[in-house]
C-alpha positions as MATLAB code, in Angstrom:
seq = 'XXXXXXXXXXXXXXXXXXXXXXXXXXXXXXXXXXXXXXXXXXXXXXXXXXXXXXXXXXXXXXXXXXXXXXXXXXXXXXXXXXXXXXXXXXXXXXXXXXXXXXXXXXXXXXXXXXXXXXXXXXXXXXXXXXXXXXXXXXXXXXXXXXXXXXXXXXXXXXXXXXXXXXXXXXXXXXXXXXXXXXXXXXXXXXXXXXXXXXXXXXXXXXXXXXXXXXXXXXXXXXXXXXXXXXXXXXXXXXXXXXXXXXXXXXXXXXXXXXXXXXXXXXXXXXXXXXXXXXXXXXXXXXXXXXXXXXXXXXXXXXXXXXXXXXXXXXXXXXXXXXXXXXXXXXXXXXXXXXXXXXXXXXXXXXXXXXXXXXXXXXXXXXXXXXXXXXXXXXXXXXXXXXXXXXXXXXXXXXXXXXXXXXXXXXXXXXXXXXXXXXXXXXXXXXXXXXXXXXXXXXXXXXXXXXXXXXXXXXXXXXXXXXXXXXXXXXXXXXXXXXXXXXXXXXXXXXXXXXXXXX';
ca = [
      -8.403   43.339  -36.471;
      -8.670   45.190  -33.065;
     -10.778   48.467  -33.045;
      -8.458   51.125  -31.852;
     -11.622   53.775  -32.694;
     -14.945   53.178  -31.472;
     -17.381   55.945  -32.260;
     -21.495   55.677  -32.251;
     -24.091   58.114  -33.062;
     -22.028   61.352  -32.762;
     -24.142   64.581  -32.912;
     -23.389   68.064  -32.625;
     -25.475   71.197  -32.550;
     -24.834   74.969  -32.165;
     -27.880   76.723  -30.615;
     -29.871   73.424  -31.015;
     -28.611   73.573  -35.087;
     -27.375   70.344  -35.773;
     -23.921   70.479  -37.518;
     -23.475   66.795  -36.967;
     -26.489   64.022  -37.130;
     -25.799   60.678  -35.957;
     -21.673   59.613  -37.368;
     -20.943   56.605  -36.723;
     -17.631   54.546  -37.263;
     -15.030   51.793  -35.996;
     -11.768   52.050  -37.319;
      -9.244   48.998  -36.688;
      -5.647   48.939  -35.971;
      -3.475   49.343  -39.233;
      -6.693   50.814  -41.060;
      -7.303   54.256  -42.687;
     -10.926   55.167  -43.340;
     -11.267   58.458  -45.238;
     -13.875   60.664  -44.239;
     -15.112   63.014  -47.776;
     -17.742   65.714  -48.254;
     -17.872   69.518  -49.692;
     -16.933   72.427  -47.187;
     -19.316   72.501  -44.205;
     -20.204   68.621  -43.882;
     -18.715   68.336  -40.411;
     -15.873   66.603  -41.510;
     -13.735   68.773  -39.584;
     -15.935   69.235  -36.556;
     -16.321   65.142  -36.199;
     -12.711   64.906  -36.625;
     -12.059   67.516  -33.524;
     -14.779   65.572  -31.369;
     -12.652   62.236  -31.654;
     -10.049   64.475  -29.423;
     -12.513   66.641  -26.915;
     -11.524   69.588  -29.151;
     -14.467   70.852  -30.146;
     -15.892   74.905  -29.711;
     -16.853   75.205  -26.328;
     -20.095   76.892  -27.443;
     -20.735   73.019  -29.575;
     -22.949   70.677  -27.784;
     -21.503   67.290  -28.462;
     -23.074   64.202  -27.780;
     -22.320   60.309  -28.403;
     -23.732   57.442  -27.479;
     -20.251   55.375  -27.645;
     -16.582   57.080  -27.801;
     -13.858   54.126  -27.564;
     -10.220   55.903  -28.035;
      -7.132   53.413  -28.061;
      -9.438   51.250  -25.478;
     -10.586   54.233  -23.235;
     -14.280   55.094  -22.774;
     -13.763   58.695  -22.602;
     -17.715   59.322  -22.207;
     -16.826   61.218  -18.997;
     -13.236   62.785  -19.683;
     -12.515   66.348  -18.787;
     -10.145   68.225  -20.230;
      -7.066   67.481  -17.987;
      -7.963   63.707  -19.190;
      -8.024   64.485  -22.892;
      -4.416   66.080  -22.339;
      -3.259   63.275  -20.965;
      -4.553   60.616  -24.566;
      -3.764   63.333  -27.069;
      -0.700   62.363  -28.494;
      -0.013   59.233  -27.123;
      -3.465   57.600  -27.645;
      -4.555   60.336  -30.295;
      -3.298   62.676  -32.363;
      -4.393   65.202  -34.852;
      -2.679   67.000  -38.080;
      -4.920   69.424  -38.976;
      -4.976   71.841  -42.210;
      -3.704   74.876  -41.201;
      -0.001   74.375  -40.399;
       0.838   78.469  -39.486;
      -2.094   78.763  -37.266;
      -1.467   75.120  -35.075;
       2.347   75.851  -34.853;
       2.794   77.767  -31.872;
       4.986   80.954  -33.639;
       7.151   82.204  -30.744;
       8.690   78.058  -30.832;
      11.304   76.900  -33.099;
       9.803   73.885  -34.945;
      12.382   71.405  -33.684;
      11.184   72.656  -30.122;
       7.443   71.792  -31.092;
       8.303   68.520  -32.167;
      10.071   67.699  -28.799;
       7.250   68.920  -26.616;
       5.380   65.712  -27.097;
       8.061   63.642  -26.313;
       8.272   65.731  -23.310;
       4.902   65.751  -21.910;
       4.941   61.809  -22.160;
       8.349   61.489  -21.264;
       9.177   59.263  -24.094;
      12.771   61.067  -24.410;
      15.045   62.016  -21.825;
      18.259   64.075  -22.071;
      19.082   67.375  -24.630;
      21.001   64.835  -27.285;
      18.702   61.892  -27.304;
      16.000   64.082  -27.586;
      17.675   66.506  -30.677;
      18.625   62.993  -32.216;
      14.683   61.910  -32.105;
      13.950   65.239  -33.609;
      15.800   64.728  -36.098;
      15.011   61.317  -37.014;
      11.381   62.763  -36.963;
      11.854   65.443  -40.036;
      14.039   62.635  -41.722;
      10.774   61.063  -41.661;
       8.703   63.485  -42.927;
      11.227   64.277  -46.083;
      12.307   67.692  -44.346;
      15.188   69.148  -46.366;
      17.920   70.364  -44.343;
      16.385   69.456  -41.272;
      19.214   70.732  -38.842;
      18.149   74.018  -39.915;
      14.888   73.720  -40.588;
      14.563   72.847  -36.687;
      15.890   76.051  -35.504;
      13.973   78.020  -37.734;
      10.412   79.649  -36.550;
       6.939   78.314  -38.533;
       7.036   81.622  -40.087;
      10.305   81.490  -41.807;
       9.017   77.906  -43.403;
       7.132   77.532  -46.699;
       3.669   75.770  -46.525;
       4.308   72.436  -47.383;
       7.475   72.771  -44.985;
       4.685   73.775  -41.797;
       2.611   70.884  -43.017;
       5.559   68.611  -43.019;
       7.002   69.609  -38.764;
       3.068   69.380  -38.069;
       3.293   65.971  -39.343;
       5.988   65.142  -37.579;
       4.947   66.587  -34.382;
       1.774   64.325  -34.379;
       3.434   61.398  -35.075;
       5.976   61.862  -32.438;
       4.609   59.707  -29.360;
       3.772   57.385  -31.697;
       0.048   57.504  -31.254;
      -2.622   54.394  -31.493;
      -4.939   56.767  -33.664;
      -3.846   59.787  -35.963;
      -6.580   61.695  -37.397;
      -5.240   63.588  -40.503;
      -7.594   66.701  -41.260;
      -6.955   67.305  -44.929;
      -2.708   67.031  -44.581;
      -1.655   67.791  -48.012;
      -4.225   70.141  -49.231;
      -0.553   72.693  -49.202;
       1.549   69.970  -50.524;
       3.107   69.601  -53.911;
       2.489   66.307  -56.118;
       5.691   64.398  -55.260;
       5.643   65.824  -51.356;
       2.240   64.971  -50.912;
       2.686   61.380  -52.704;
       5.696   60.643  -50.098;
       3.749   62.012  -47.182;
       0.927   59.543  -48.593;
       3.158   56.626  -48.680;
       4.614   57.848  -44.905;
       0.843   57.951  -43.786;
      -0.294   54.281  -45.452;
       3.669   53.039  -44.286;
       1.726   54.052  -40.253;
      -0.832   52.254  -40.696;
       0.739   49.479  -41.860;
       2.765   49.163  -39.372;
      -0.787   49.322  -36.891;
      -1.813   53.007  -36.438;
      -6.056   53.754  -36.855;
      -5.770   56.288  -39.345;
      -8.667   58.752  -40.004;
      -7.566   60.731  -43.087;
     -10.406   63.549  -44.045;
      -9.787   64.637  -47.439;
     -11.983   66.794  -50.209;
      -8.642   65.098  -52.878;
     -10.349   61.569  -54.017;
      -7.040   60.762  -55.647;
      -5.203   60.514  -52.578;
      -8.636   58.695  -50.718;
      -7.784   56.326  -53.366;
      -4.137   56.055  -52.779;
      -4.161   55.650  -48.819;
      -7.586   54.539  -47.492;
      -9.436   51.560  -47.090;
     -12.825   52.727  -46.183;
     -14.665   55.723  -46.773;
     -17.553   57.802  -45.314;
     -19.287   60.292  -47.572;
     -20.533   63.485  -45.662;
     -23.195   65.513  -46.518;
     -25.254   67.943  -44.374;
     -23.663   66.547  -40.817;
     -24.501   63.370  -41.794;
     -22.754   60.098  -43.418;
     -24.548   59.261  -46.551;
     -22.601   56.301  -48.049;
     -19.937   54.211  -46.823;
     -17.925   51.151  -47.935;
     -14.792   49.825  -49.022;
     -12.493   52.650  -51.387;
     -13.053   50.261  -54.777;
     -17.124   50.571  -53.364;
     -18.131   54.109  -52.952;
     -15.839   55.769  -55.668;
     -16.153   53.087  -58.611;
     -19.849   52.794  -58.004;
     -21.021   54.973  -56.280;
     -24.641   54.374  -55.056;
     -25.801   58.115  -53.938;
     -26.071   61.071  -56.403;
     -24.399   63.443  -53.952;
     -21.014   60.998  -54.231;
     -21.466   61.079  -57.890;
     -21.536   64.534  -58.089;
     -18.421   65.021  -55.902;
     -16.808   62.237  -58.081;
     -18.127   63.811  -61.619;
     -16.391   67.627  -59.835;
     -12.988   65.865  -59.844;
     -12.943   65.238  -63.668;
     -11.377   67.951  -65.020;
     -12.208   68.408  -69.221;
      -8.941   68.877  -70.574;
      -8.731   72.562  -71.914;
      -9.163   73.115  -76.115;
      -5.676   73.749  -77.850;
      -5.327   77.209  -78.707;
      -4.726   78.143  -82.207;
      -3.450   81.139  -83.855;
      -0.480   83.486  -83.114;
      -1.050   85.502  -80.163;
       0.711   88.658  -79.196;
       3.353   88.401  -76.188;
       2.802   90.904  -73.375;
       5.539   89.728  -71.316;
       8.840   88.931  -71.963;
      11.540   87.671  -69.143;
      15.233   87.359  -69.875;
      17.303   85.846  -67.350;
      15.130   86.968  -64.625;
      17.172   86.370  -61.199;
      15.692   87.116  -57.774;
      18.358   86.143  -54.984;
      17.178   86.566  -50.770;
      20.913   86.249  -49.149;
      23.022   84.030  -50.397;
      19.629   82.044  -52.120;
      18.864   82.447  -55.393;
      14.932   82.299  -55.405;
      14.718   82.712  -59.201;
      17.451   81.910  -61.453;
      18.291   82.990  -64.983;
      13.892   82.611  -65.749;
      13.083   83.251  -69.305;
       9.615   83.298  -71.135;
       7.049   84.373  -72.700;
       3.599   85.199  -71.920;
       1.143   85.541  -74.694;
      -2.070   87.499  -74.573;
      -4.820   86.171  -74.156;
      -3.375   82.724  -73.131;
      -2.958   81.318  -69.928;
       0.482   80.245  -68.100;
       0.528   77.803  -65.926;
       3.621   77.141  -63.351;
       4.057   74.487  -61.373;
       6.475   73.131  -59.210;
       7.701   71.818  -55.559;
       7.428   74.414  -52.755;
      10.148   76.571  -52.649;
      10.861   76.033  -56.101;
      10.563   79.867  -56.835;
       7.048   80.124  -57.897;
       5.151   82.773  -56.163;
       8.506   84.870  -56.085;
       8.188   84.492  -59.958;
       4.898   85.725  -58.880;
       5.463   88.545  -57.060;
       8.157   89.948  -60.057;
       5.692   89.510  -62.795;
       3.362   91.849  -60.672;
       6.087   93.840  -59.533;
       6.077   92.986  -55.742;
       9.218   91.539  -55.934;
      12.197   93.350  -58.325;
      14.997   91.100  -60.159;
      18.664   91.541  -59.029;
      19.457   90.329  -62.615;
      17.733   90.174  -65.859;
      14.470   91.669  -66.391;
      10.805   91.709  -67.298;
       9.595   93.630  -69.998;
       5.971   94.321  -70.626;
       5.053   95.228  -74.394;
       2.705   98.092  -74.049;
       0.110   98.851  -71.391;
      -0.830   96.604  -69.036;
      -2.442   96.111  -65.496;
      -1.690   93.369  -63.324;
      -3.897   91.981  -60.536;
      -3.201   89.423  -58.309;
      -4.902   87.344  -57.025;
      -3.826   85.753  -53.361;
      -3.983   82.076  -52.393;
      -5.479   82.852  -48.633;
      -8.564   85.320  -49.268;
      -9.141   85.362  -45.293;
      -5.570   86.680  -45.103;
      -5.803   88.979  -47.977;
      -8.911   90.772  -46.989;
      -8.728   93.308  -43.774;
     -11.071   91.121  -41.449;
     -12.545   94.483  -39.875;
     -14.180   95.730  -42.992;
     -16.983   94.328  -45.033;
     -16.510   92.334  -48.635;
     -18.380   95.328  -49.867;
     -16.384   98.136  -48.142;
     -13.025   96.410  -49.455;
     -14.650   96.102  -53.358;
     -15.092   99.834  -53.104;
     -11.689  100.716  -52.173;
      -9.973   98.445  -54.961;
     -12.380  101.004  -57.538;
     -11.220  104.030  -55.565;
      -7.716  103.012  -56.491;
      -8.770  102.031  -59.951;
     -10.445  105.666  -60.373;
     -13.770  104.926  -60.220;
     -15.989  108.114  -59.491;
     -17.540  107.537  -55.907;
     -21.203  107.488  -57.338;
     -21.009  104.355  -59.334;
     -18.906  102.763  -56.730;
     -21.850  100.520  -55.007;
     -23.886  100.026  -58.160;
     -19.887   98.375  -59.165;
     -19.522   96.498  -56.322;
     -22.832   94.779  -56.742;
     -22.058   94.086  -60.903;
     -18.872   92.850  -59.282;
     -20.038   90.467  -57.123;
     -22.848   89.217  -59.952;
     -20.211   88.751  -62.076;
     -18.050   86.125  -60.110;
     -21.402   84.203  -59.306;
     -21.966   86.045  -55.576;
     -25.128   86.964  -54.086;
     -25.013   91.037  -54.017;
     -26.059   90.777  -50.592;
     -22.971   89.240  -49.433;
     -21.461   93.105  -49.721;
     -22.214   93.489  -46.234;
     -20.638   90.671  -44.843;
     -17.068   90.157  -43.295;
     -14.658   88.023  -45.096;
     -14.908   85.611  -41.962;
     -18.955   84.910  -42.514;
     -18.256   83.412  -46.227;
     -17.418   80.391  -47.024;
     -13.661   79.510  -48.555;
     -15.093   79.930  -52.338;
     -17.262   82.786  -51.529;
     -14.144   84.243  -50.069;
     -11.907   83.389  -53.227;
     -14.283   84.359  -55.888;
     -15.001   88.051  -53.726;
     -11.227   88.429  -53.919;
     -11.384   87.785  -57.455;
     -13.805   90.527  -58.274;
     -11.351   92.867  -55.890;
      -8.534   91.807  -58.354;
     -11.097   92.563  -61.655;
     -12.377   96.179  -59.929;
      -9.065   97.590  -61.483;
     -10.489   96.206  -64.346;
      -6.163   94.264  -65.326;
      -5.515   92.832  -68.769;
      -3.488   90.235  -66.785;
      -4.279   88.188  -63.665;
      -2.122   86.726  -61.800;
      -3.579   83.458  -59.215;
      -1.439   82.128  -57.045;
      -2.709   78.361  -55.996;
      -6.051   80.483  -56.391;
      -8.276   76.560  -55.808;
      -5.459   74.802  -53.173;
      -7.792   74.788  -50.638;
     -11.147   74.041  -52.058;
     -13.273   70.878  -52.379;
     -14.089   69.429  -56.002;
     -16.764   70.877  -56.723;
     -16.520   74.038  -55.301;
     -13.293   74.038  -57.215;
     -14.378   73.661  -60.133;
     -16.877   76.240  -59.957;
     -14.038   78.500  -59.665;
     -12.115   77.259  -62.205;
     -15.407   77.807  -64.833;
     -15.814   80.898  -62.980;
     -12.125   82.003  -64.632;
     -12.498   80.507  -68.211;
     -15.508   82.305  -68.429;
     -13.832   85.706  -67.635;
     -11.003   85.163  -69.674;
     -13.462   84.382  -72.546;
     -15.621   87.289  -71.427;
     -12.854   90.070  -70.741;
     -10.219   89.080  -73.191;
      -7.973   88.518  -69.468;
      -4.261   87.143  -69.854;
      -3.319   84.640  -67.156;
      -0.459   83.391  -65.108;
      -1.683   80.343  -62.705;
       0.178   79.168  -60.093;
      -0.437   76.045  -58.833;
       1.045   72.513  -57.667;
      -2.272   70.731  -59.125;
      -0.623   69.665  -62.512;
      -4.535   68.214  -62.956;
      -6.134   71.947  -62.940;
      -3.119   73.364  -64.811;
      -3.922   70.570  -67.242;
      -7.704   72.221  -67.412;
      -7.313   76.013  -67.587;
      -3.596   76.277  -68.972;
      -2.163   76.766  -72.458;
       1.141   76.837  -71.680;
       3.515   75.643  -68.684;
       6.889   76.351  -67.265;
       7.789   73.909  -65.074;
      10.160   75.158  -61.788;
      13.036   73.390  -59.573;
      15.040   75.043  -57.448;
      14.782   78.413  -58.759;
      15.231   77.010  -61.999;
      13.067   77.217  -65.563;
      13.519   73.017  -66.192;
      10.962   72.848  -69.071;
       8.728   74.799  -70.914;
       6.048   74.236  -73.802;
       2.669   73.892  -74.404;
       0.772   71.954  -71.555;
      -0.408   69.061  -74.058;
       3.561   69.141  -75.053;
       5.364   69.028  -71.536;
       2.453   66.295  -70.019;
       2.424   64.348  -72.818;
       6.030   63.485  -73.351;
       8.156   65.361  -70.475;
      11.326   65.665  -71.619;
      13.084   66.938  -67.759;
      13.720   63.789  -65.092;
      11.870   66.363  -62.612;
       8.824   66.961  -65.075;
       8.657   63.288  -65.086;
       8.348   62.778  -60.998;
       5.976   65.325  -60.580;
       3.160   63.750  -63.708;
       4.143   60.138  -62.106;
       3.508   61.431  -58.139;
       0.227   63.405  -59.705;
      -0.857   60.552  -61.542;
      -2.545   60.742  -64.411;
      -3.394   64.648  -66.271;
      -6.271   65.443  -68.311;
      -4.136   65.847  -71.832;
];
């Protein structure tokens, strides 16, 4: 096969740190080689280098760069514009912040089309639009393309980024972690769209921390550790036998021990009846009823926009039911617990400053307040220290375990996560994910866990309810529902997952 990506001895340094020591790679036409690693590997920051996008405080050296049959050794910016998206192209991670927000999304998939002049006329080009969110499963994509990247869910971003990239049909797509927001049986079609590209001849680099989905689309793989590549081989290679401990250990983080049935009767503290939450003529949450059971954790799952975090934001009270209702029994308070920590933390004030006011709200006298924060912090595993940072200087699971010791200053009975571990590698996930058995074992804490990982549900959950469309399809115990799924839906989303730890 022809090399469309030719890459030797990349390195990158910051203040003469190296971030990045010496990646190499070659990937051919109609391959996908997955690049893996923890949180500050330089997965990322080799993937941006492959496009001239890197920091322009990063000093960035190669020996050999190779794009689509272009030495671009010497290529200024006004170069690089004219490969990316034609010769290159890049879906990165974080959908909201590429999409430009004052552009409709069917106006940001065009622009491509435009700047290479692939497309000419309104109608040919709305038509190639079109066929473009077709492509990328986009439900009602007429509208969808008029619509602004803030009125879309997650998954929906992810899905117009997607299609933007793929628009002028590029010779190389680089895919920076493009279904870490994705449901099971979105992310499995955008899967089988990206291995369908490469099939048809695209050089795919697909960068990944989700080994399940390195095993369903890639042929290669580079492990990443420290900025540098410490194993490589075929897929069937490096993760059935894997030669260096650090790949075993990332391997070992992704097996999830499936979670000890619960036995005895537990109290409810929550009861919903018929629960209905409607924006417009859209009925969010329809007719919801359940049961949550102290001490016990809920897990809900289901596609994006299937209702979930509004059935969030009611049980917490953010959100108020048109219809129905949610009755507490007793005394009870509620924390919850966002899925972006950098968004749910004021980026101005310190970790610290922001612990202190969640025990100012929670009453706690003034004089106690730092000794607090630093028991706190201690408590979810942080270095005390890390008080006086910004939420910006940690990393993504410093950042989600500081916002859950915000959520446990007010010292709640219940906690409610919302994807609370989307958007972490393995084993920093499952750190968290110990991190909260152990406080629910420690502080007696009721849970409600939002997620589309059916996997980690499968770990820390007791029970599920399982969500389309607004609608309650199934309930039950988790080693019930995953076992033998009685709903058609319940069924696609354990086959698109694969297989569940019960």
């Amino acid at each position: 096969m022809t090399a469309a990506l030719e890459l030797t001895g990349l390195r990158i340094d910051f203040g003469g740190a190296p971030v990045v020591d010496g990646v190499s790679m070659t990937v051919s036409r109609g391959e996908c080689v997955a690049i893996v690693g923890e949180s500050g590997a330089g997965k990322s920051l080799t993937a941006r280098a492959l496009l001239g996008l890197t920091p322009a405080d990063a000093r960035v050296r190669f020996e050999r760069l190779v794009v689509d049959g272009t030495d671009v050794a010497r290529f200024g910016e006004r170069r690089w514009r004219s490969l990316r998206g034609s010769g290159i192209a890049l879906v990165s991670q974080d959908a909201l912040v590429s999409l430009d927000p004052l552009q409709r999304v069917g106006s940001e998939i065009a622009e491509p089309l435009r700047l290479h002049r692939l497309v000419s006329g309104r109608a040919a080009l709305r038509d190639r639009v079109q066929e473009l969110l077709h492509r990328v499963w986009m439900p009602d994509a007429d509208r969808r393309a008029r619509q602004y990247p803030h009125e879309l869910s997650g998954g929906l971003r992810q899905r117009a980024l997607i299609a933007s990239a793929i628009a002028a049909d590029p010779a190389i797509l680089v895919a920076d972690e493009p279904t870490t927001a994705l449901d099971a049986t979105v992310q499995a079609r955008i899967l089988g769209l990206l291995r369908e590209i490469a099939d048809a001849g695209t050089a795919i680099v697909f960068i990944s921390h989700d080994f399940a989905a390195v095993r369903r689309i890639a042929d290669r793989v580079l492990v990443m550790r420290d900025g540098a590549v410490v194993e490589s081989g075929s897929v069937a290679e490096v993760l059935e036998a894997p030669q260096h401990e650090y790949t075993r250990q990332l391997i070992a983080a992704t097996i999830h021990e499936p979670r000890a049935i619960s036995t005895g009767d537990p109290s409810p503290v929550l009861v919903a009846t018929g629960a209905t939450r409607t924006f417009g003529e859209i009925a969010a949450v329809s007719d919801a009823s359940f049961t949550v059971h102290e001490g016990r954790t809920l897990g809900i799952v289901g596609e994006s926009g299937s209702g979930k975090t509004t059935l969030a934001r009611m049980i917490v009270g953010v959100e108020q039911p048109d219809d129905g209702g949610l009755r507490w029994i007793g005394e009870h308070r509620v924390q919850l617990v966002h899925q972006n920590p950098l968004g749910a933390f004021d980026p101005r004030w310190s970790i610290g400053r922001s612990l202190r006011e969640a025990l100012a709200a929670g009453g706690v006298p003034r004089t106690i307040r730092s000794r607090r924060v630093a028991e706190l912090l201690a408590e979810v595993d942080l270095d005390p220290v890390l008080a006086n940072r910004r939420p910006a200087a940690l990393s993504g699971g410093q950042r989600q375990r500081a916002a859950i010791a915000r959520a446990l200053a007010a010292e709640p009975e219940v906690l409610v996560l919302d994807e609370p571990v989307s958007a972490l590698d393995p084993s920093v996930r499952e750190r968290v994910l110990q991190l909260l058995l152990r406080l629910q074992r420690e502080r007696r804490l009721t849970m409600i866990f939002v997620s589309h990982d059916l996997d980690v549900v499968g770990a820390v959950a007791d029970d599920v309810l399982v969500m389309q469309d607004g609608v309650i399809v199934e309930q039950g115990a988790v080693a019930d529902v995953f076992a033998s799924p009685q709903h058609p839906f319940t069924q696609e989303l354990l086959e698109a997952n694969g297989p569940v730890s019960p």
